[in-house]
Structures are given as structure tokens and as C-alpha cells.
ROKOLSE-745890 format. One record per residue (C-alpha): residue in three letters; x, y, z. Coordinates in steps of 0.001 Angstrom, whole numbers, plus 500000, padded with zeros to 6 digits. Each point is the difference from the previous one (the first is absolute). Layout:
REM residues N
ALAXYZ;...
REM end
This chain:
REM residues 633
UNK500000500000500000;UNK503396502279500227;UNK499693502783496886;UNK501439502937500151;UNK499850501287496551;UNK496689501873498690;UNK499196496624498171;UNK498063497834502014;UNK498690496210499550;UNK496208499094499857;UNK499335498611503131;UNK502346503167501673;UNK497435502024498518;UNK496768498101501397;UNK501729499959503517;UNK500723504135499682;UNK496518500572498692;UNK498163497680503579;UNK502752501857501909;UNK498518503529498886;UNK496677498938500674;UNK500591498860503294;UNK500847503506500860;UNK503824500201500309;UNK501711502774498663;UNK502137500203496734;UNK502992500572502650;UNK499176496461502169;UNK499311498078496482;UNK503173501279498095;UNK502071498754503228;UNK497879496658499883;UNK500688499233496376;UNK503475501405500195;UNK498966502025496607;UNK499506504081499226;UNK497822502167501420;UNK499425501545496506;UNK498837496237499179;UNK498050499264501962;UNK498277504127499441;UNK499399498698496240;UNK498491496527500898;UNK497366502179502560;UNK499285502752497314;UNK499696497035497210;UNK497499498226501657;UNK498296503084501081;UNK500213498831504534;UNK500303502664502017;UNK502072502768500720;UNK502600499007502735;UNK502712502498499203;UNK498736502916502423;UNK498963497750502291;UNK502053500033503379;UNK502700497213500631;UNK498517497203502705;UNK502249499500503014;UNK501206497227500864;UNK498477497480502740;UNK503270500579501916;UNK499503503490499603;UNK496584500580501233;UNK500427497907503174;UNK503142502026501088;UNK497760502942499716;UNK496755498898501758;UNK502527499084502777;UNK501431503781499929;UNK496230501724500031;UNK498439497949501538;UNK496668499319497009;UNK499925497895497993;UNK498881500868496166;UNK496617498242498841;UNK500219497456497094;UNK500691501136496417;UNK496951499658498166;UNK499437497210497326;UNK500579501794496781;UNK497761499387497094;UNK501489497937497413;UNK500607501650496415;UNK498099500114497339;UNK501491498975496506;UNK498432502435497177;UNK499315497991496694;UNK501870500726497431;UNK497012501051498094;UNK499237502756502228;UNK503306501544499835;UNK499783500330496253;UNK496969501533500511;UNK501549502526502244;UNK502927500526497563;UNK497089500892497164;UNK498463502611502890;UNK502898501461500723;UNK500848500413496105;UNK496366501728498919;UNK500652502203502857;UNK502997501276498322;UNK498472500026496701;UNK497113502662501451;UNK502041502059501952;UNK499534503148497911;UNK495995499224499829;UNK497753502106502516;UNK499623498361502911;UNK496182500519501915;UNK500479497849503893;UNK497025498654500861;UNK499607501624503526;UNK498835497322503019;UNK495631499761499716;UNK500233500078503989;UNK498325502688501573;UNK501906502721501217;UNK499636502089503501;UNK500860503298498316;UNK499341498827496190;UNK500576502266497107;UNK498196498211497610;UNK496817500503498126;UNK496510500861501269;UNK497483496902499492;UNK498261502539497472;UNK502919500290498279;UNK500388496567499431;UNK496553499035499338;UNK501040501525496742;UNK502901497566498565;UNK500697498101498497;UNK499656502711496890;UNK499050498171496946;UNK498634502817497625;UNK499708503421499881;UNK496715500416501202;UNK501411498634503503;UNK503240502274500445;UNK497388502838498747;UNK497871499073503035;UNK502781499818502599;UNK500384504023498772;UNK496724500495500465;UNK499962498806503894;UNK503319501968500119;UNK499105503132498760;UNK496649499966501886;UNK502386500381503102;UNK501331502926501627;UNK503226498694500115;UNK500677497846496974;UNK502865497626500450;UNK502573501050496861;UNK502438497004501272;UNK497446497784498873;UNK498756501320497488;UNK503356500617498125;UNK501492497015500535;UNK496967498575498433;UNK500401502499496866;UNK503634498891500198;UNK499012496345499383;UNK497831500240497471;UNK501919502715497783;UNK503263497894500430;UNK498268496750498493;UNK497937501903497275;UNK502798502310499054;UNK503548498791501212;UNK500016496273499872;UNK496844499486498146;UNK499189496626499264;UNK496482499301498531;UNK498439496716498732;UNK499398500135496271;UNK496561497923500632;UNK498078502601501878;UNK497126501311497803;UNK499763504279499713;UNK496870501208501781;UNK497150502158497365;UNK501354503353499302;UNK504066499474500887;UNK500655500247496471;UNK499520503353499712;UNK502185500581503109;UNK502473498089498411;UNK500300501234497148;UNK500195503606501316;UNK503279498816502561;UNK501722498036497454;UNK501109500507496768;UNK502205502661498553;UNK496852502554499729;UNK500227501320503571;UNK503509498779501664;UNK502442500192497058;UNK503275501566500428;UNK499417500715503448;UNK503788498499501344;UNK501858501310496361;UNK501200503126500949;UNK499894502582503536;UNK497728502469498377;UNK498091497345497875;UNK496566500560502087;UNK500041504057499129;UNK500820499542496861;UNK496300498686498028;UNK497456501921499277;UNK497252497636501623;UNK502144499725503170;UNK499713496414501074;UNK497174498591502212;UNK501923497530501827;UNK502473502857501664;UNK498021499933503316;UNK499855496575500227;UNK504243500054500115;UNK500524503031501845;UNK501156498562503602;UNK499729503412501686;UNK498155501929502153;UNK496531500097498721;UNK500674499093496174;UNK500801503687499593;UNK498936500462496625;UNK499900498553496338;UNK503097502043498671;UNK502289496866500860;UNK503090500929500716;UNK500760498106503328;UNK497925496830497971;UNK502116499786497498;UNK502818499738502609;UNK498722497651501947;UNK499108497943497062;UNK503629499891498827;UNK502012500009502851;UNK497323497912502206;UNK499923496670498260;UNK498697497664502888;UNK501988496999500851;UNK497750496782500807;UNK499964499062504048;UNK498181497335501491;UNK498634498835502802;UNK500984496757501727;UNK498870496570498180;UNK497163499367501873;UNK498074503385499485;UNK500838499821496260;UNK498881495972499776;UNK497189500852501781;UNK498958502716497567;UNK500968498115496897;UNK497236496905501184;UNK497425502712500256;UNK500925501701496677;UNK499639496283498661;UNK496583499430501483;UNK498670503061498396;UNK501601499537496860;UNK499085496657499672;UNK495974499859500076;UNK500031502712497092;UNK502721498584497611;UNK497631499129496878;UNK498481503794499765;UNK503686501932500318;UNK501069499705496773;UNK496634501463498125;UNK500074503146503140;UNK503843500084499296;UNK498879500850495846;UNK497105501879500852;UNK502563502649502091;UNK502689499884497161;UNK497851501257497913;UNK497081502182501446;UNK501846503637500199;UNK501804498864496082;UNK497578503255498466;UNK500886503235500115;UNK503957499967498629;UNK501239498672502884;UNK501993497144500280;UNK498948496534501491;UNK501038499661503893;UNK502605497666500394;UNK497985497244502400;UNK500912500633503483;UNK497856497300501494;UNK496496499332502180;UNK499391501950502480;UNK501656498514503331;UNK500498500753503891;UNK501996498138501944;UNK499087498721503337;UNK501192501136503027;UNK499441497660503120;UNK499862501294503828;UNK502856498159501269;UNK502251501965497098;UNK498608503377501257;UNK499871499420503803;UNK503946499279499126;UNK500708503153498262;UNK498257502066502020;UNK501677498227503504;UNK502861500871498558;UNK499477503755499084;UNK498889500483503222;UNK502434498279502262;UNK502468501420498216;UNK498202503618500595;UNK499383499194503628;UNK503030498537500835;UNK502178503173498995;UNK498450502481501464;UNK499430500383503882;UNK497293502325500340;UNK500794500693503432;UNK503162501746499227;UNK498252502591497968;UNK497581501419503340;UNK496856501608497688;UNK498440502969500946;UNK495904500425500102;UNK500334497084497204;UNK502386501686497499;UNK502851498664498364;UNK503371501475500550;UNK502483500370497154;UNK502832497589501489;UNK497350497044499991;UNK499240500682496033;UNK503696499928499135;UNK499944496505502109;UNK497160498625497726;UNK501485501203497144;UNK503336498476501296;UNK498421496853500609;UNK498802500254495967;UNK503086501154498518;UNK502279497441501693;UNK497573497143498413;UNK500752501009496498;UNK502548498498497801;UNK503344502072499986;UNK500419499778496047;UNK496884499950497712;UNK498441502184497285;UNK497350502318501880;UNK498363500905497185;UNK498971496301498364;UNK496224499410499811;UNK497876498000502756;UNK502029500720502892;UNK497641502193501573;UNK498091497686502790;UNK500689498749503440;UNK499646496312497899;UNK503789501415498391;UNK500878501108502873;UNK499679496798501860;UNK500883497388497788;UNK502747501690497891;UNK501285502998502083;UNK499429502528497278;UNK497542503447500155;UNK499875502976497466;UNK500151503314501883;UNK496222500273500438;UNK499853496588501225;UNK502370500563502195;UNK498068502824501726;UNK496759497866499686;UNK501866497524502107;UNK500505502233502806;UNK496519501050500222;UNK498803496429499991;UNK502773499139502616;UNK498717502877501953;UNK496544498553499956;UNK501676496347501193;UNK501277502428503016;UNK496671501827500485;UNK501069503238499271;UNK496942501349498604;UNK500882503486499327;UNK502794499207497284;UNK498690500175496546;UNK501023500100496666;UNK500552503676498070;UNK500351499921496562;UNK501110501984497271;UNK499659499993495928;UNK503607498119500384;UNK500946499739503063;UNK498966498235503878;UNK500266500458503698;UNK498513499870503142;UNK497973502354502471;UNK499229499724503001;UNK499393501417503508;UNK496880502182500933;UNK497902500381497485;UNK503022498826497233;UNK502190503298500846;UNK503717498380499516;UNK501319498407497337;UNK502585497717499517;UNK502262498585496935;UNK499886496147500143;UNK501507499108496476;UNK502321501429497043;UNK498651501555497132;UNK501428499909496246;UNK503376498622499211;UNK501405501286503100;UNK501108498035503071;UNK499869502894502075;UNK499131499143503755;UNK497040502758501067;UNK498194497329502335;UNK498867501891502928;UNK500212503578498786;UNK496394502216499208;UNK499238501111496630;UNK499141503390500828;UNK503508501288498063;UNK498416498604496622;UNK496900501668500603;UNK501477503072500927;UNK502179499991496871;UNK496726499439497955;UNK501032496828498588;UNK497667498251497887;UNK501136496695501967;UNK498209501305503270;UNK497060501377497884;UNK500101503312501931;UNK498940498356503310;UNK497024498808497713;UNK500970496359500210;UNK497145497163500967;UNK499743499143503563;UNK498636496601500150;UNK497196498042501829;UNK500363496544500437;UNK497553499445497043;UNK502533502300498204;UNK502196497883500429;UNK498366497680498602;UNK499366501187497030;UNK503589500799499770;UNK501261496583499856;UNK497300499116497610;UNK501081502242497769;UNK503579499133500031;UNK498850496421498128;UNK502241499138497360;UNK498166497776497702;UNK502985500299497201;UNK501613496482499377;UNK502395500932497622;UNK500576503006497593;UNK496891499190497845;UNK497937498486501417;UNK497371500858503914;UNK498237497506501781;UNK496018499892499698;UNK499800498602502728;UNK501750502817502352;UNK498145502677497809;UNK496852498712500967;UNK500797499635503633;UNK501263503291500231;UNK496889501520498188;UNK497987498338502295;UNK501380500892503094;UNK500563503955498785;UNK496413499693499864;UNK499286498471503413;UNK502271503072501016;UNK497972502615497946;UNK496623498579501522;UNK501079500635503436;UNK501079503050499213;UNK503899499564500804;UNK500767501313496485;UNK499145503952500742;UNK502957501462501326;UNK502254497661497507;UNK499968501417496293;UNK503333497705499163;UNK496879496949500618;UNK497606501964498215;UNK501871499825496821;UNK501567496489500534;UNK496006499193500081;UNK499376501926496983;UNK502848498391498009;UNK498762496754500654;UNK496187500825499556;UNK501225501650496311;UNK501832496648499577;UNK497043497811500769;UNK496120501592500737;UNK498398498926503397;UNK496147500068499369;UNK498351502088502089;UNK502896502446500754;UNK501440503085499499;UNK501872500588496440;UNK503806500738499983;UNK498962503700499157;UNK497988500680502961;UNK502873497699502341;UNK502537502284498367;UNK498289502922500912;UNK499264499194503471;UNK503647499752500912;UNK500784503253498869;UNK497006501289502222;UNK501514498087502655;UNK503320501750499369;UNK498774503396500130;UNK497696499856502850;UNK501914497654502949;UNK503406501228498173;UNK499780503322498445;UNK500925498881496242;UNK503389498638501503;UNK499645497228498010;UNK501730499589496660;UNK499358496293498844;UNK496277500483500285;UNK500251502323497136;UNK502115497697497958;UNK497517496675500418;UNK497221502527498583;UNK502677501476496849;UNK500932495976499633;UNK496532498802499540;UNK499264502764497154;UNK503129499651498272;UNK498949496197499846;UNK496302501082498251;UNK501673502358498256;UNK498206502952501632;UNK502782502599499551;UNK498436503072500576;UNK498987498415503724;UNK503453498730500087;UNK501734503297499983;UNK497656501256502158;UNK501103497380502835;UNK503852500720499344;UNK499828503426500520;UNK497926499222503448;UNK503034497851500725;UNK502172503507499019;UNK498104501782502786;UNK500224497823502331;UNK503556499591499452;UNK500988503869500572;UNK499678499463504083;UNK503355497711499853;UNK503687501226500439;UNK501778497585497782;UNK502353497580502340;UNK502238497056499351;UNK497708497519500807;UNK496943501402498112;UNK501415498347497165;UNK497413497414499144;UNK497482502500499137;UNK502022502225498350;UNK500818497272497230;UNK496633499145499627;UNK498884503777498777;UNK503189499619498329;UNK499052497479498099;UNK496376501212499483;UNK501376503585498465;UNK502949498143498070;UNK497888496836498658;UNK496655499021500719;UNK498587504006499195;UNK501832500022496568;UNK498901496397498948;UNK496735500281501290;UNK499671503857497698;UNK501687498257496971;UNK497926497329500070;UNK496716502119500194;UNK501385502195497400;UNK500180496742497569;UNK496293499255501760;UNK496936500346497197;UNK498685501736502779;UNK501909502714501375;UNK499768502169502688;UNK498989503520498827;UNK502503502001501955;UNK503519499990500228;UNK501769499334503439;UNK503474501007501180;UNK501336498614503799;UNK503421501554501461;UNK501841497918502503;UNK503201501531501527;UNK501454499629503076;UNK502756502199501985;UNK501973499002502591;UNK498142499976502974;UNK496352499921498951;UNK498416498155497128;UNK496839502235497989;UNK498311498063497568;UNK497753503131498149;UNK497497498853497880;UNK498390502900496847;UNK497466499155498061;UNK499073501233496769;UNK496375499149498887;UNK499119500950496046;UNK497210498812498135;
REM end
């Protein structure tokens, strides 16, 4: 039985193995078998017995006598130990495979399934919040708004994480079975979201969406900023270029789980989807437009309870377990400034540290939570919703025609900076923005920026939808849902003090009719009212929706007649660095759209009976956009 070399005989290796079970340690058998530790380590780990190696050395008989003499006690009995189990060799293989698919999905987004037992001091869901998952269509995450809105304190955690879901699997990583049929009247949806007609050369070139005379439709659907600020384009088109989504996941059972239910639905309605599929190739082919390119059936993904309850257990321990409100004393109820630039702390230090800010679709707390990325308005969305998590009720959001923060105290009288703005990476977290208003910068709107309600809220992050999937082509599906839930909005009378929604609404109404409602006209129209009266004609993009729609119906006369409202309104601002957005866009208008738009009504068999001349200069420090008209018959 003498071996002292690592290579030991058969029946060596039986005797080692009873040893180990027996409960000696690999010390006592090495000595035993007169062979190497390291041996006898290799024959434990190979047959999977336990772990001896930490264990403490056994004394010997000898050893404990002499020392019950000394003390005095005697120590009770080591325990029988247990013998060892021997794992199959199948179920290490098995393990091997596990441990290899977890490398495979490492990059995939992850969603933890949080315990189901009930928590003292839970931070879950309401039971009427959950009454309403799992979400199968869009009637059902429209009626989970519904409840939400009809609340005084809607819960914008939930409610754009949901958003978040559904926009990253109809937009991002859209997968849709090719044997669900089209429902009566999505054709002409369709065929007004896809095809070169409305989205064509909308990525080509940074100017591209100024530059046609019937300015495109689809450029509030891509604009991921504050609002959808208008239909000239400019921050579109840059999103649409620079913004190319990447694909993310979530783990494999959410996305197996979603594929089976795609399958059911698909599968009941296979025979009829090729005649629909035909019938919405061809049913907007009239008119000198182009056939859409088929984009699919209409499709929502569904999104179960457990996958919420995880995301939103996350967002909020996260939230909750950064900030200590009771270092941050509150007085009568109000927020101090220190505790904002915690929250927003808390935010910025969950973002990625390298990422393009400016890509499309990274605007919910969904982003935010399973990839670590946020545009600058969601980034000061997130704080307001993380304020909520804290119950600071007095923060809300403030919101300019390109540009976001936060008020807050009594009655909203501070303001705060809570993310960047532009290109810049300059740190103003913290600081008021009562220097931009006092340099009359059209950032800060005069001081004649939107204070939001909850509902406002709302609204906003409805409005920052995305539905664009790629440079030509908009989901139907996210078009509906945000014309649907605008309306919900408008109904309850949420949509007053917001033009930017107004005309988002209007945009979509003049891209597909809702029966029973206002036209785009009137919508358009109503903003600008809402502009002038809560806002004293601060408002710039409301002017250029109304100029966008004409030039689109070729209503020139009407046209003008908006742009030089827009030249007005424009006089009040001091040009500064970071009004630059705007300033391109009535760049562009003067340079492009207004002499394609004359030109081509000059061509017109129709033209207009007068003639029309625009100026557009601007001087160093203030832009003046001066509009003359001559009128001859």
C-alpha cells in the first residue's frame, strides 16, 4: 500500500476514497497512504466528497487526554459526519453546459426575479396595479393609464418602465411573427409610416428634414426631446443618424416566454395572413406614391407581472437605498437643494460612463434600468420619478422648448439643474436657472417655461415615444398607442398648459383622423392659444407645427403667416451659445424650406397672387427674423 508518487494503484484509490468518507482529513489520509496531499485533494474534488481542506486538523487521542487532565473537562464526542455524496457524471456535464450559456449571455439584459414573499416594508406594486398584468394588447396597457391618470398622484415609475418595455420590443429589438393577420383599417396606417412617401431621406444628411418642401410627417415621431418641439427636424435628423439603436435583451426566460405567446397568437390566424399581408401592400398604391415596403401585422408584446415587479424593485431599491432622507432635515415639507443634487447623484452615478447620449430610445426608466443609459431629458425625468420613490412631493418637472429641470419647494419657487444640455459635459447639477432667464435666453423661455403636474408629467413621457425603428421606416403599433394615450391626456384635460402635446397630437391626428375629434387645424390652433395665454407667446415651436402643417397642404399664404408669428415671438431672445438648436432651424427655414416651398408655387398652375419677400439676419448677440410682405393683385 506504500506510494509515494502522485500515481496511485486501484485499490489505493478505493481505500483513500472510504477514508475521506469516514471523515478524516486530507492531512490524516495522506500520512495513512504514505502519498501527497495534492493527491489525495484531486481524488476528493474528482469524485465530487466533501471539502476537508479548511477543515481543522483532529488531535490526537494522546493529545486530548493530556488536555482533559490539564482543564479538568472533558470535550463531548465528535459528531458522526455524513458520508459524501458522489455527483454523476451526467450532472456535472450538465453544470459545465450552465456554466457555458451563462457566459454566452453575459452582455444580454439581465431582469432578477425578486423573492414572491411578502415583505414588512415592501416596495412593490399595489394589488390594483397588478390586477392589470399581464399586458397582452393595447387596450390593457391603455387601461392601466386610465386607473393611473385618474389618480392624483400617478405613479411615472410604473408607468415608464412599462412604455420602456413595450417601445424596446416594438422598436429596438422587434421581433414579430409573420403569421399574425393585420386588423381592418391598418393598411392605411401602414402605408402612411412606411414607404419612401413620408420617411425618405430622413438619416441622409444633418439638414435633410428642413430641406423639402412638404416637410416630413414622421419628424415628431423621431424627435427624442422635450415635447417633440416642432416639425422643422433638425435635432430628428440627428438623432436618426447618429442614434442607430443597438439590440438588448432581456434574460432567456422573459424573451422564451414572449416568443410562446407571440406563437400562440400567430398560430390560430396563419391561413388569413397572407391575403391581409396583400391587401396592405397594396391599398395606399393610388395617388403617385410608392407601395409601403411590408412592415408586418400589427403586434404587442406581452409583458408579465413578475418582469415588472422586477424592474420596478430594482428602480426603487436602488432609489431608496442611496439616499437617506434623514440626512436632508425638510422644512414645513419642502425639499432642500442638497437632497436634489443627492437624487440626481444617485441617477448620474447609474449611467454608463461612455455611450452616445443622443441615440434614439434611451429616454425611460426601462433604459435606465436594464442598460444604464438616459438622454438628458430622461435623465431629469429620472430624478423626478426617484423623487416620487422618496416621497418628495413638491419636486416636479419644468420644461422648456429644449431643455429640462426640476422645481421645487413652496409653491415650485427654486429650481435646480439635474442634467447636461447639448454637446456639452458641463457639470451645472445643483445650480438655479435664474442666470439664463435673466440673460433672456431662449433656453429658459424667459421664466415662461412649463411647470408640471404630475399628469404633466405624464404627458411628457408620452410624448417622448419613439416609434422610429430604423431610418425609414415607424412602428404602427407605437403610433397608435401614443395617439391613444395623447387623447386619454387631452380628455382629462392634462393637455392645456402643454402646447409641445398639443401639436405632437395634431401631427399624429393629420397623420391618421380619429372620428369624432378635433382636426389637426383646430389642435394646431389650440396650442398656440395655449402659448399665448398660460405663456405670453413665449413659445416658438407652436408656431412652426402650425407653418409645417400648411407648407405640407400647400397653403402658402397661411404658411408665411405662421413664420413671421414665429419672427415675433423670436425678438424677446438675446442670442446665447446654447440657443443654437433653434437658431438652425429658422436657419434652415429662411435658407431652404422658404425658397423651395416659393419656387415650387411659382412652377404651381395655381399661384399665389402676391409676391412675398422674408429677411432673416442675425447679429451677434440677438437674432431678428423680420418678415415684409408685399400683397399685389
Amino acid at each position: 500500500m506504500l506510494k509515494s508518487s502522485n500515481r496511485i494503484t486501484e485499490d489505493v484509490r478505493q481505500s483513500v476514497v472510504e477514508a475521506a468518507r469516514s471523515g478524516k482529513s486530507q492531512y490524516e489520509i495522506a500520512r495513512q497512504f504514505h502519498c501527497n496531499q495534492s493527491t489525495v485533494s484531486r481524488l476528493i474534488s474528482k469524485y465530487k466528497l466533501i471539502n476537508l481542506s479548511d477543515r481543522p486538523r483532529s488531535k490526537s487521542p494522546q493529545k486530548a487526554a493530556n488536555e482533559s487532565q490539564r482543564t479538568g473537562k472533558s470535550k463531548p464526542a465528535r459528531e458522526a459526519k455524513k458520508p459524501a455524496v458522489i455527483v454523476p457524471r451526467e450532472v456535472t456535464e450538465e453544470r459545465r453546459v450552465d456554466r457555458r450559456s451563462a457566459v454566452k449571455n453575459k452582455n444580454r439584459v439581465k431582469i432578477e426575479v425578486p423573492s414572491t414573499k411578502p415583505e414588512a416594508n415592501s416596495m412593490g406594486l399595489l394589488p390594483a396595479q397588478k390586477s392589470f398584468f399581464p399586458l397582452c394588447s393595447l387596450e390593457s396597457l391603455i387601461n392601466l393609464f386610465q386607473w393611473e391618470i385618474s389618480r392624483s398622484e400617478p405613479d411615472l415609475a410604473l408607468l415608464s418602465l412599462t412604455l420602456g418595455y413595450v417601445e424596446h420590443f416594438l422598436a429596438v429589438n422587434r421581433v414579430v411573427p409573420t403569421n399574425v393577420t393585420n386588423k381592418p383599417g391598418d393598411s392605411d396606417l401602414l402605408s402612411k409610416t412606411v414607404g419612401e412617401g413620408t420617411k425618405s431621406k430622413r438619416g441622409e444628411s444633418s439638414n435633410q428634414g428642413t430641406r423639402s418642401v412638404k416637410p416630413d410627417r414622421g419628424k415628431r415621431a423621431a424627435r427624442n426631446e422635450l415635447g417633440r418641439k416642432g416639425v422643422s427636424g433638425t435635432q430628428a435628423v440627428k438623432e436618426k443618424e447618429t442614434g442607430k439603436s443597438t439590440k438588448k435583451e432581456v434574460n432567456k426566460s422573459v424573451k422564451e416566454g414572449s416568443d410562446v405567446k407571440k406563437d400562440k397568437e400567430g398560430s390560430s390566424e396563419e391561413g388569413s395572413s397572407t391575403e391581409d399581408a396583400s391587401k396592405a401592400g397594396s391599398g395606399k398604391a393610388d395617388g403617385g406614391k410608392p407601395e409601403p415596403t411590408q412592415q408586418g401585422a400589427p403586434y404587442f408584446p406581452t409583458l408579465d407581472l413578475t418582469v415588472i415587479q422586477a424592474l420596478y424593485a430594482r428602480f426603487t431599491a436602488q432609489t431608496r437605498g442611496a439616499v437617506d432622507l434623514s440626512c436632508y432635515p425638510r422644512e414645513n415639507g419642502a425639499s432642500g437643494r442638497e437632497l436634489i443634487h443627492r437624487v440626481s447623484d444617485v441617477i448620474w452615478n447609474g449611467l454608463s460612463r461612455s455611450y452616445f447620449k443622443d441615440r434614439a430610445h434611451i429616454q425611460s426608466l426601462f433604459s435606465f434600468v436594464t442598460g444604464t443609459k438616459l438622454d438628458s431629458p430622461g435623465v431629469a425625468f429620472a430624478v423626478v420619478a426617484a423623487c416620487q420613490v422618496l416621497g418628495l412631493s413638491d419636486v416636479h418637472l419644468a420644461l422648456s422648448e429644449d431643455h429640462a429641470w426640476v422645481v421645487f419647494g413652496k409653491d415650485g419657487e427654486e429650481t435646480a439643474e439635474v442634467t447636461w444640455h447639448g454637446k456639452g459635459n458641463e457639470d451645472r447639477r445643483g445650480q438655479s436657472v435664474s442666470s439664463g432667464v435673466t440673460e433672456k435666453s431662449w433656453l429658459y423661455l424667459n421664466g415662461k417655461y412649463l411647470r408640471c403636474t404630475r399628469h404633466m408629467e405624464v404627458a411628457f413621457m408620452v410624448c417622448a415615444i419613439n416609434p422610429s425603428i430604423d431610418a425609414h421606416t415607424d412602428s404602427m403599433e407605437l403610433l397608435q398607442l401614443q395617439q391613444s394615450l395623447l387623447w386619454l391626456l387631452f380628455d382629462g384635460g392634462h393637455l392645456e398648459k402643454y402646447p409641445m402635446a398639443l401639436g405632437n397630437l395634431a401631427d399624429l391626428e393629420d397623420l391618421a383622423l380619429t372620428s369624432g375629434r378635433p382636426k389637426p387645424l383646430e389642435l394646431y390652433n389650440k396650442a398656440i392659444h395655449s402659448s399665448r395665454v398660460h405663456y405670453e407667446n413665449q413659445h416658438l415651436y407652436p408656431h412652426i407645427y402650425l407653418a409645417a402643417y400648411h407648407c405640407r397642404n400647400k397653403n402658402v399664404r397661411e404658411a408665411l403667416k405662421a413664420w413671421a408669428e414665429t419672427s415675433v415671438a423670436v425678438q424677446e431672445y438675446n442670442y446665447c451659445r446654447e440657443d443654437e438648436e433653434i437658431y438652425k432651424d429658422l436657419f434652415d427655414i429662411a435658407n431652404d424650406l422658404l425658397p423651395n416651398l416659393l419656387k415650387e408655387e411659382a412652377v404651381s398652375d395655381n399661384p399665389v397672387s402676391s409676391t412675398v419677400m422674408i429677411y432673416c439676419f442675425v447679429e451677434p448677440r440677438t437674432v431678428h427674423v423680420t418678415s415684409l410682405f408685399y400683397f399685389s393683385d
